[in-house]
C-alpha positions in Angstrom: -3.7 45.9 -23.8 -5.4 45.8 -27.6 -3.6 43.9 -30.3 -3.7 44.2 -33.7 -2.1 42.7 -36.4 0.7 44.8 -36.9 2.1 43.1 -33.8 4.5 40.7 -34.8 4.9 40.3 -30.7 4.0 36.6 -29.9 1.0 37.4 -27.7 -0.3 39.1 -30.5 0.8 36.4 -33.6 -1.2 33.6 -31.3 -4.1 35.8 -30.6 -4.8 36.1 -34.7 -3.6 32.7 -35.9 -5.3 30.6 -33.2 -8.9 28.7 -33.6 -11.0 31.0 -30.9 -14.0 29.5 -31.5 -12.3 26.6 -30.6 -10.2 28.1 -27.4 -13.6 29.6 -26.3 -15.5 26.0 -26.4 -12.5 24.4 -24.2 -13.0 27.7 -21.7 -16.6 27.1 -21.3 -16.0 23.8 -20.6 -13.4 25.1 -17.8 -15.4 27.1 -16.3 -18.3 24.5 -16.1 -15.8 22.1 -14.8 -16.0 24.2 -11.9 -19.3 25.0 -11.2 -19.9 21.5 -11.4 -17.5 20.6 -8.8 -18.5 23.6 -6.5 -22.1 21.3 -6.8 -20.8 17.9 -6.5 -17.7 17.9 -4.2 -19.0 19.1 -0.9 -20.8 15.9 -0.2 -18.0 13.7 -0.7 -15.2 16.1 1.7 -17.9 16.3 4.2 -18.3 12.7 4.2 -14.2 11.7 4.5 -13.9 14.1 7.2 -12.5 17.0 5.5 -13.4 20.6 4.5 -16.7 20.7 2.5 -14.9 22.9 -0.1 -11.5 20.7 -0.2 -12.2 18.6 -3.3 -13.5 22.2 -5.3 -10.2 24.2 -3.8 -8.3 21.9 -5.1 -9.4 21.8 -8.7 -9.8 25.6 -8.5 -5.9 25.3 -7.7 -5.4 23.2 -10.9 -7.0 25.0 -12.8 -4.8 28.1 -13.3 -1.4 25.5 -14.4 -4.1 23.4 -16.8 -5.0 26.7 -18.1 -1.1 27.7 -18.7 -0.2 24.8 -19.9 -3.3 25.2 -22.5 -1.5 27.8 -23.4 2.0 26.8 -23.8 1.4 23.7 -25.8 -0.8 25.8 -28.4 2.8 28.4 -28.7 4.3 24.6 -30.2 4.8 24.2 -34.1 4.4 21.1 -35.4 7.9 20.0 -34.9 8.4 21.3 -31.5 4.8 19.2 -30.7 6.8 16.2 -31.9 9.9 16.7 -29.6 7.8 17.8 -26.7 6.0 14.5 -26.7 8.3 12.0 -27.1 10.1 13.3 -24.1 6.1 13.1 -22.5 5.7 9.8 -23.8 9.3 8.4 -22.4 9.0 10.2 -18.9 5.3 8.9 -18.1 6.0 5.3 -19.7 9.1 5.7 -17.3 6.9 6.6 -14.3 3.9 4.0 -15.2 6.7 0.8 -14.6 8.3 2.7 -11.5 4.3 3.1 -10.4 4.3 -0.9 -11.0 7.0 -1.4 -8.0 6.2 1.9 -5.8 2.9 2.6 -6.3 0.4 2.0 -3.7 -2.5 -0.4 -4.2 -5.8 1.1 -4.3 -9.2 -0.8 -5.1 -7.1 -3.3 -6.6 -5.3 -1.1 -9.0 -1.6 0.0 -8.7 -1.7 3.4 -11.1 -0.7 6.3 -8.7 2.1 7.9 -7.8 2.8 9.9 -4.7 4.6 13.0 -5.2 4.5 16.0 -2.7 1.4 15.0 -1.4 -0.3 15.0 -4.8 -1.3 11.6 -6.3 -0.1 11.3 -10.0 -1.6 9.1 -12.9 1.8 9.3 -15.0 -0.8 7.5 -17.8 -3.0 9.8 -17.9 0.2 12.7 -19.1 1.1 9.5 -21.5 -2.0 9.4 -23.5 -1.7 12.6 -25.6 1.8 12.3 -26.2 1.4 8.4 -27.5 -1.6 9.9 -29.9 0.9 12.5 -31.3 3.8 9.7 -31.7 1.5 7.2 -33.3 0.4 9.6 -35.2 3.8 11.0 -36.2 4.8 7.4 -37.0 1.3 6.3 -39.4 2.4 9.6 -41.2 6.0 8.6 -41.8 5.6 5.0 -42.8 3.5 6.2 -45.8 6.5 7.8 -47.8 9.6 6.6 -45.7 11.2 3.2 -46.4 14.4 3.2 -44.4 12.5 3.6 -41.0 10.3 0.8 -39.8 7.5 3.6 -38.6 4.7 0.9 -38.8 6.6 -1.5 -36.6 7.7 1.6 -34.0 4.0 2.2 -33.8 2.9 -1.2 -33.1 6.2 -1.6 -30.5 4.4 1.9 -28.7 1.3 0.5 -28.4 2.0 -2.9 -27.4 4.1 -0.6 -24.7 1.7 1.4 -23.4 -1.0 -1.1 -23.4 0.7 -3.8 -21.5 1.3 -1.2 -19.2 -1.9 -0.4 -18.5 -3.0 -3.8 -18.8 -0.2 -4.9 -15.7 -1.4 -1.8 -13.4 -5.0 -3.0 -14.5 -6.5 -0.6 -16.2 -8.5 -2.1 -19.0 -11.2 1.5 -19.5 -7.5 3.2 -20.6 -6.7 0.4 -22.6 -9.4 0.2 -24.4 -10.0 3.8 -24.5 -6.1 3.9 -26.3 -6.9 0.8 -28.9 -9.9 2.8 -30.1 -8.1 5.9 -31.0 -5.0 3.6 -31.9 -7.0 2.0 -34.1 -9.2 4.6 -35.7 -5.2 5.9 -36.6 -4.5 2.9 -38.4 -7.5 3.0 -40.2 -7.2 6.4 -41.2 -3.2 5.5 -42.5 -5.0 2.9 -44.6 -5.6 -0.3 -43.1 -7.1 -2.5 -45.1 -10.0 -4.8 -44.1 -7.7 -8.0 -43.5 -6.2 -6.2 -40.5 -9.6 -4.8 -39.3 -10.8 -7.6 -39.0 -7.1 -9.1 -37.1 -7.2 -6.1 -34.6 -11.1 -6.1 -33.7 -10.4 -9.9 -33.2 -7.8 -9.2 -30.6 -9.7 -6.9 -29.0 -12.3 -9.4 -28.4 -9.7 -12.0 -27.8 -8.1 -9.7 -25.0 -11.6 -9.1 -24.0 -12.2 -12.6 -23.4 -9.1 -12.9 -21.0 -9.8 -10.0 -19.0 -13.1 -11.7 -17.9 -11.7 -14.9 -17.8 -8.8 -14.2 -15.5 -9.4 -10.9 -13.7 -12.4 -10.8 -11.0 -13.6 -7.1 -10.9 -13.9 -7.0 -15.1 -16.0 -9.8 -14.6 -18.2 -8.7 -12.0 -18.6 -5.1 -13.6 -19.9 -6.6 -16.9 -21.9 -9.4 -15.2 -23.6 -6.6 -13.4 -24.1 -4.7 -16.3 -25.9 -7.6 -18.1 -28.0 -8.7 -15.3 -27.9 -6.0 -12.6 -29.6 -8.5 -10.1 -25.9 -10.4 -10.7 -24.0 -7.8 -7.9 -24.1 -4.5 -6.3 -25.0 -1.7 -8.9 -25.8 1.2 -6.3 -23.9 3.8 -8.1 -25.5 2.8 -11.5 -28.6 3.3 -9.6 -28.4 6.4 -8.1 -27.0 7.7 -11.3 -29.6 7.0 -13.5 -32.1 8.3 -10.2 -30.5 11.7 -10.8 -31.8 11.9 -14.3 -35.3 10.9 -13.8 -35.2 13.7 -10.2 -34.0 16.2 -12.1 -36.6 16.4 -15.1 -35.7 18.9 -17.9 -34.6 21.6 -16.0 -33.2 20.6 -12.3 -34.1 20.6 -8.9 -31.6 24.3 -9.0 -28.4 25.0 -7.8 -27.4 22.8 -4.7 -30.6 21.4 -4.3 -30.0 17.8 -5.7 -29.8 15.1 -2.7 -28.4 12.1 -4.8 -25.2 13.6 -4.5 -25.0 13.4 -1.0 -24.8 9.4 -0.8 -23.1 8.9 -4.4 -19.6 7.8 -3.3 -17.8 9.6 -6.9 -20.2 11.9 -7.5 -17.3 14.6 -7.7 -15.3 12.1 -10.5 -16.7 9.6 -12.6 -20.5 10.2 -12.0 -20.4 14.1 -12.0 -22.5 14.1 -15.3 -25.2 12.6 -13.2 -24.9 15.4 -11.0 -25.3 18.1 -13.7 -28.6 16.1 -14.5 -30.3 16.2 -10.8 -29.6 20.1 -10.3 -29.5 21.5 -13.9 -31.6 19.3 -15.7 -31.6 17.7 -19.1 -31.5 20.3 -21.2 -28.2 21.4 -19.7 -26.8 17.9 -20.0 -27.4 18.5 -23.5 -25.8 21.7 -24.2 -23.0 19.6 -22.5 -23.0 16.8 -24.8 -23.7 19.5 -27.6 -20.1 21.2 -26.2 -18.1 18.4 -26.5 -19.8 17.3 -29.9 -18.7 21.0 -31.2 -15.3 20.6 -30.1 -14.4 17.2 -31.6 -16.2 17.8 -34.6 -14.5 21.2 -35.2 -11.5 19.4 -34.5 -12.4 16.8 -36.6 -13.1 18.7 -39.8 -10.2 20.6 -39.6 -8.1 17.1 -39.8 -10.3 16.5 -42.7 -8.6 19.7 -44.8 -5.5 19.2 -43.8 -3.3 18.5 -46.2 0.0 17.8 -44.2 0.0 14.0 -42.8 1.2 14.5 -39.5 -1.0 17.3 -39.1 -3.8 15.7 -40.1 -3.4 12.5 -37.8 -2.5 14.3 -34.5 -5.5 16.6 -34.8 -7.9 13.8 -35.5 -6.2 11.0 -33.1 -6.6 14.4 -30.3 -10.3 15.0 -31.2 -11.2 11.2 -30.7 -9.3 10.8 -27.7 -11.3 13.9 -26.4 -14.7 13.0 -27.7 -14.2 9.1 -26.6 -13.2 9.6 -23.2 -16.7 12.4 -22.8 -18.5 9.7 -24.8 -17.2 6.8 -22.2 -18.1 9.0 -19.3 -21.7 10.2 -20.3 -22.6 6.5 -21.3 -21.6 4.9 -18.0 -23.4 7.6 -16.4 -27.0 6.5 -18.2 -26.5 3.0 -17.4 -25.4 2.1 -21.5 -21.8 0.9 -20.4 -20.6 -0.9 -17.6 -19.0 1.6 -15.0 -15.7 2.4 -15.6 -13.6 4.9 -13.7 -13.0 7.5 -16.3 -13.6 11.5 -16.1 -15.2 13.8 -18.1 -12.9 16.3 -19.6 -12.3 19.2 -17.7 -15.4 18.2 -16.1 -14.6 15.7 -13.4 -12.3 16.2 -10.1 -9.1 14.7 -11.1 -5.6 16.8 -11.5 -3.9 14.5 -13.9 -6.6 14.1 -16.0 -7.3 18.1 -16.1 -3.4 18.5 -16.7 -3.4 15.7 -19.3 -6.3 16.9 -21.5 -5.3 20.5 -21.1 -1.7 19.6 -23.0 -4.0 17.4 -25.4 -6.4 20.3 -26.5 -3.3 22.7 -26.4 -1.6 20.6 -28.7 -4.0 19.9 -31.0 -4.9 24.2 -30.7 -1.2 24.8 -31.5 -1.5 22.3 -34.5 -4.9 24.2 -36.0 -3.0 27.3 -35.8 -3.1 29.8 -39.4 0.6 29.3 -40.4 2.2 30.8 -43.4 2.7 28.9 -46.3 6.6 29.5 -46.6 6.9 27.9 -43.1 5.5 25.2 -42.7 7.8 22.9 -44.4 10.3 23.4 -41.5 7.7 22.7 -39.4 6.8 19.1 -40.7 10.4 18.3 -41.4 11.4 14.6 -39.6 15.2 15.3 -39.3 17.9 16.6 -40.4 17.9 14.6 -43.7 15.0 14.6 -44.6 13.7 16.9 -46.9 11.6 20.3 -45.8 8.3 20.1 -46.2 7.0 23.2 -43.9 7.7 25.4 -47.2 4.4 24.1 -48.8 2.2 24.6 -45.9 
């Protein structure tokens, strides 16, 4: 089928309004997702007892939904975005306090959900929808007096933090007080309360070292290895230094074979052993085109809510990769978070798939005369999507 711009179908209207240098970025990162996990994965089945190609089936199964809902979420205007996730955002905070009584306890962390024989991390489908809602709510409290939006937005993150403070999961926390932040900043906080938030991070820091064991022991390790066990660390940063600039080739690295999450969190090390440095760079050089290309689009945009979304998606992308990548060289303690549409993980795939479709569907070429209706907050408030 060819389509031109005479179709008004709505195949063809998405096909000619949507970013495709940035689409074809997020599908080369797809597809290298799973290459990488046809490398990596065999190792760790074959070592729980179970097919060699389970872990890779399994995100090749993914995949096609992650791709679809790509898709759907980038069909969203601006307003339907907003609906769509606060009905995310009210489900998975929902599911993560159900997850607090039901969920099973694994390594000390209660954040998983059983469902049909898939495990679910309802705050991993929370995280894009609390961007677009904080986002939504910096927007509004800069020209709208009769809501409190700057209260609401403190009230969700306090929410969604505690949260993932009680499951633990301090990586997310953090991970969501960055890009929390960085939208706060962005709405025009002034130094005062810079200075007030970066103190409670350290503050909350403090505590989680103080009073919970394995934060401790993760950054006592990192700041004297000889303080615990840092075998993953170690292989990791083995995998760089065997694989040289170019790789050992295809299926020939061997750390993978006694990395124990060398499919998840350490697949970047991986991709270092077999393909070398040079392709861990065009990685890094991947992601650094997509959240920058994100990023400067935020920076034309002239409608707020627009303008946050897109920029709170791009660092909740680029952070998370930049996380990842840095635990994996040894330059932050480890912390069990994927790489985007890299690592084995099907919540995380689904979760950053509706991210980067969202923030597609907000980049989209919209006509001027409509996009007032698209920004409008309610029913009484006045429309905006005409001068857009």
């Amino acid at each position: 089928m060819r389509l031109n711009r005479a179709d008004r179908s709505l195949l063809s209207d998405w096909w000619f309004t949507i970013d495709r240098l940035f689409l074809s970025a997020l599908l080369l990162l797809i597809i290298g997702g799973l290459v990488l996990s046809l490398a990596a994965s065999p190792p760790v089945a074959t070592r729980l007892g179970l097919d060699p190609f389970h872990f890779f089936k399994r995100h090749l199964l993914l995949t096609v939904p992650a791709c679809l809902v790509l898709f759907a979420a980038s069909l969203l205007s601006p307003r339907q975005v907003r609906r769509f996730c606060l009905a995310l955002t009210g489900v998975g905070l929902a599911l993560m306090a159900v997850t607090l009584v039901v969920g099973p306890e694994i390594k000390g962390a209660t954040r998983w959900l059983q469902i049909a024989g898939f495990s679910l991390q309802a705050s991993e489908l929370v995280k894009p929808g609390f961007v677009v809602l904080s986002a939504w709510l910096f927007s509004e409290s800069q020209h709208r007096s009769d809501v409190p939006c700057l209260h609401l937005a403190i009230l969700l993150y306090a929410v969604f933090v505690g949260l993932l403070v009680l499951q633990p999961d301090f990586g997310q926390a953090f991970l969501a007080t960055m890009v929390w932040g960085g939208l706060f900043f962005m709405a025009g906080l002034s130094l005062v309360w810079v200075a007030a938030l970066g103190g409670l991070a350290l503050a909350g820091l403090v505590v989680a070292y103080l009073t919970v064991s394995h934060v401790a022991d993760r950054i006592d390790r990192f700041i004297d290895p000889a303080a615990g066990d840092t075998y993953q660390i170690d292989r990791a940063l083995q995998s760089f230094i065997q694989g040289g600039w170019f790789g050992r080739g295809p299926g020939e690295g061997t750390v993978k074979q006694v990395l124990p999450d060398s499919h998840a969190d350490f697949i970047f090390a991986v991709a270092a052993e077999e393909y070398g440095l040079l392709a861990c760079l065009l990685l890094v050089a991947l992601f650094a085109f997509i959240a920058l290309r994100g990023l400067r689009y935020a920076l034309g945009e002239t409608d707020g809510f627009i303008r946050y979304a897109v920029a709170g998606l791009m660092m909740l992308f680029g952070l998370q990769a930049l996380i990842n990548m840095a635990v994996n060289v040894g330059l932050l303690p480890a912390k069990g978070m994927t790489l985007p549409f890299i690592s084995y993980g099907g919540t995380s795939l689904l979760s950053m798939a509706i991210a980067m479709g969202l923030a597609l569907g907000l980049m989209r070429r919209r006509p001027r005369m409509r996009r007032a209706e698209v920004s409008a907050v309610g029913e009484g408030a006045p429309s905006r999507e005409l001068e857009a």
